[in-house]
C-alpha positions in Angstrom: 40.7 -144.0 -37.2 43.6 -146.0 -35.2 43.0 -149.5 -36.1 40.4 -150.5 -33.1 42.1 -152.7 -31.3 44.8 -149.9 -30.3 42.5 -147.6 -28.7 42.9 -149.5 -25.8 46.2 -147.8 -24.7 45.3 -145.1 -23.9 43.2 -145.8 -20.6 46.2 -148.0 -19.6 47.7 -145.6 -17.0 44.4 -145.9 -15.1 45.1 -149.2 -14.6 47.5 -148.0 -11.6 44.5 -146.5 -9.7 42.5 -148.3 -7.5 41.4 -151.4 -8.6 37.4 -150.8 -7.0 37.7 -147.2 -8.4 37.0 -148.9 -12.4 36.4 -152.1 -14.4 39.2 -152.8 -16.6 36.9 -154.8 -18.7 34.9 -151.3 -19.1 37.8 -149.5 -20.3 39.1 -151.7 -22.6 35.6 -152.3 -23.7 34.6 -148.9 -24.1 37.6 -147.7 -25.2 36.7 -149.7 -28.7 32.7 -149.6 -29.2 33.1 -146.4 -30.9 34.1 -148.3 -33.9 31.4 -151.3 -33.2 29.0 -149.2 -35.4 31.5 -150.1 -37.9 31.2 -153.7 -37.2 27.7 -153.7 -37.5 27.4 -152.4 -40.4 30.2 -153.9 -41.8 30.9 -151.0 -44.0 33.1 -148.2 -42.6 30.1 -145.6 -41.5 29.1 -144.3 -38.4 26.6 -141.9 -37.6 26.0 -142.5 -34.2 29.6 -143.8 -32.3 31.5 -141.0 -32.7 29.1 -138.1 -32.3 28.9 -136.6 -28.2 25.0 -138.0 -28.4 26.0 -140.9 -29.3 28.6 -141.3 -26.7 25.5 -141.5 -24.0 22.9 -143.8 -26.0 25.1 -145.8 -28.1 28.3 -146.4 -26.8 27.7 -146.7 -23.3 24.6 -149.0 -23.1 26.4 -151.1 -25.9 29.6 -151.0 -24.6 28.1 -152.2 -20.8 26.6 -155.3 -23.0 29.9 -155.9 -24.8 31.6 -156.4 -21.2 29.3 -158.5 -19.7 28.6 -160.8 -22.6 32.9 -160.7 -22.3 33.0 -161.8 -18.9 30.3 -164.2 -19.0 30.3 -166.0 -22.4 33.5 -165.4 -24.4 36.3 -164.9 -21.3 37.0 -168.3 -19.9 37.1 -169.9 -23.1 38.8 -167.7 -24.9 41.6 -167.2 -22.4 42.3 -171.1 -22.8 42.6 -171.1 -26.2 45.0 -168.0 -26.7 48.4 -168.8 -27.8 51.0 -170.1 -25.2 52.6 -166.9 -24.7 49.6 -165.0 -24.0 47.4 -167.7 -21.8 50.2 -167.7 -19.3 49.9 -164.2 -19.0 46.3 -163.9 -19.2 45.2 -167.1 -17.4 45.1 -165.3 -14.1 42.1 -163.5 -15.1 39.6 -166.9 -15.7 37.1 -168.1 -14.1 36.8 -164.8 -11.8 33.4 -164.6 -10.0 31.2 -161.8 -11.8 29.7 -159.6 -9.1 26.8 -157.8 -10.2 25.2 -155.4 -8.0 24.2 -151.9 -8.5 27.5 -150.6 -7.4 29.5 -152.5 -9.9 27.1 -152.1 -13.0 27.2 -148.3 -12.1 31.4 -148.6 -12.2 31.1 -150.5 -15.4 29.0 -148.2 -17.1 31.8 -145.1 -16.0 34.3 -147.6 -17.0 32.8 -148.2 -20.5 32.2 -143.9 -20.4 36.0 -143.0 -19.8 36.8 -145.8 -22.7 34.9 -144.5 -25.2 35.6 -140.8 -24.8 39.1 -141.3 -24.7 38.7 -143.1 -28.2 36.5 -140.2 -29.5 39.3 -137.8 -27.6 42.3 -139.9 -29.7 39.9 -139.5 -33.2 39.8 -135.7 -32.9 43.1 -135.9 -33.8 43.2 -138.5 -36.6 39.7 -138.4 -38.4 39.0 -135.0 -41.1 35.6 -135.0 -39.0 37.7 -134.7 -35.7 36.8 -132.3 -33.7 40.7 -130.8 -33.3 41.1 -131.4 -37.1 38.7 -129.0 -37.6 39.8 -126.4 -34.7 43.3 -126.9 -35.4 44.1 -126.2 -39.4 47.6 -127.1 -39.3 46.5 -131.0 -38.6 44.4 -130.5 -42.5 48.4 -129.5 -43.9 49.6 -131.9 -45.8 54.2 -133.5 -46.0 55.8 -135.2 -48.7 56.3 -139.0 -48.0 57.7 -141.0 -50.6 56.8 -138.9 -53.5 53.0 -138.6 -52.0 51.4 -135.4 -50.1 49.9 -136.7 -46.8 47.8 -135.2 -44.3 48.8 -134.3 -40.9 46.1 -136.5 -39.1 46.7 -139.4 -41.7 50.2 -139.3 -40.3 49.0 -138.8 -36.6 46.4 -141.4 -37.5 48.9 -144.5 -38.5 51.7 -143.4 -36.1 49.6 -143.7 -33.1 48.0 -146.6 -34.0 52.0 -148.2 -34.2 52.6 -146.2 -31.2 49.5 -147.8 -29.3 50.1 -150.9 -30.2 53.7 -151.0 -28.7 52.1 -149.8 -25.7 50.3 -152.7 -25.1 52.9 -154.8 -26.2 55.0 -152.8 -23.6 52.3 -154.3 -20.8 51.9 -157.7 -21.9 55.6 -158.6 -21.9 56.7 -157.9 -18.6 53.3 -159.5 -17.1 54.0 -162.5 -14.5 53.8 -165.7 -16.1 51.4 -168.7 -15.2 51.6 -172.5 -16.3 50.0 -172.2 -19.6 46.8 -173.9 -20.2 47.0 -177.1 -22.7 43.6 -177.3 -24.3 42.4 -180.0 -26.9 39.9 -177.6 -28.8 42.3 -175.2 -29.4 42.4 -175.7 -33.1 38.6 -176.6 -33.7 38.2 -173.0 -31.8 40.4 -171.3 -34.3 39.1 -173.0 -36.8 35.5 -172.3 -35.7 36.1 -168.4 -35.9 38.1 -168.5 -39.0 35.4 -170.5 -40.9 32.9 -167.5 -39.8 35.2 -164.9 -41.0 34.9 -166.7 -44.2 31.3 -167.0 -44.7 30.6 -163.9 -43.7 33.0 -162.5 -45.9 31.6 -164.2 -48.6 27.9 -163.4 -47.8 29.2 -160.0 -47.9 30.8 -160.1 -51.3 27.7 -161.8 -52.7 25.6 -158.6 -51.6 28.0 -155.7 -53.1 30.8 -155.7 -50.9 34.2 -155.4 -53.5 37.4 -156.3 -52.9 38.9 -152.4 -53.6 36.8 -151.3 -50.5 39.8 -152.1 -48.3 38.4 -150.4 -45.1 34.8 -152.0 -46.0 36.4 -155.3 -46.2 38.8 -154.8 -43.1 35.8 -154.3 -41.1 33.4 -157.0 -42.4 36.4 -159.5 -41.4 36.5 -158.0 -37.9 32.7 -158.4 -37.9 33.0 -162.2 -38.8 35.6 -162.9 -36.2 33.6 -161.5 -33.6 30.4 -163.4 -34.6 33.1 -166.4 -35.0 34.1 -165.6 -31.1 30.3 -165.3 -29.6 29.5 -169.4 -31.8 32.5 -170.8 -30.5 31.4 -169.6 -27.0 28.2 -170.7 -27.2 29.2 -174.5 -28.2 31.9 -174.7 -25.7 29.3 -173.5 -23.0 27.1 -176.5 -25.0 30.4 -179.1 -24.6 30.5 -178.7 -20.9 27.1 -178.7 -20.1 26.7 -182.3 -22.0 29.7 -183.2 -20.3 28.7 -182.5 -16.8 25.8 -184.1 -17.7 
């Protein structure tokens, strides 16, 4: 697979339609939950996320719930804590109103659809259970790199992952700059998620996780960074209601 947190680029250009025509939060979204199986297992297995079943009554419904717990939980206060160069970019997008009504659940959840197609459309291509790996032999040939014989779709599979991530980069750069946001917590935030990285990493590795399974381990930390995200949102949402108090 393309490291998740590339599949994003690829529903990019729809960001030039019209804005009520999609939820960029369900793109982005969906365009990752694929790999959320992955997460939730914490072991790199998926028998659900990537299969055309799956895409209705897995990615979707969980994908919706990934967006909304986004938006309301994890957004504002993640936003303030990003680095400098990206809160100024990104700042814009706090402490927007959330309107639900049926209209805009029923545009989140084709949001969330297009996103995680396009990420099973982009693993055809870069998976050996791909759909066009399978259709298209020459993607199962194999090239010589540095003394090594490689795949087709291992090479598609790491070059489009570089290629999405400069993509994104592409966007983020240019975006109009706010004041940034000075927040105190910033480091107890940071430190908050890497702490849960760490346990869970470590729970992990106390239950048969070993440090060769690199891919096992890759997505176990992922897992614990999210989980760190979701605590640190919750206690910040804590912080400010004892405060207002």
């Amino acid at each position: 697979m393309p490291l998740t947190f590339a599949h994003p680029a690829i529903i990019l250009p729809l960001k030039h339609l019209p804005k009520r025509w999609y939820s960029l939060t369900g793109l982005i979204a969906g365009s990752m939950t694929p790999d959320f199986e992955y997460f939730i297992r914490m072991q790199v297995k998926s028998n659900y996320s990537h299969t055309l079943s799956g895409l209705f009554w897995f990615d979707v419904p969980l994908g919706i719930l990934l967006s909304y717990v986004y938006l309301v939980l994890v957004r504002d206060g993640f936003i303030d804590n990003l680095p400098r160069f990206l809160n100024s970019r990104f700042s814009k997008y706090q402490y927007l109103p959330l309107n639900i009504s049926l209209l805009s659940v029923a545009v989140m959840a084709c949001s969330v659809f297009i996103g995680s197609a396009s990420h099973l459309f982009w693993d055809g291509f870069t998976h050996p259970k791909g759909y066009f790996v399978q259709h298209f032999p020459a993607l199962t040939k194999t090239m010589s790199l540095g003394g090594h014989r490689v795949f087709i779709y291992k090479i598609l599979q790491h070059g489009s992952t570089f290629i999405g991530f400069a993509a994104i980069a592409a966007v983020i750069i240019p975006m109009p700059k706010n004041e940034a946001v000075r927040t105190h917590t910033i480091g107890k935030y940071w430190v908050i998620v890497v702490l849960s990285i760490v346990l869970i990493t470590i729970i992990r590795l106390s239950i048969g996780l070993k440090l060769h399974q690199i891919g096992n381990l890759l997505v176990t930390v992922i897992a614990g960074g999210l989980i760190g995200l979701i605590v640190v949102s919750l206690i910040l949402i804590k912080n400010t209601r004892i405060n207002v108090r």
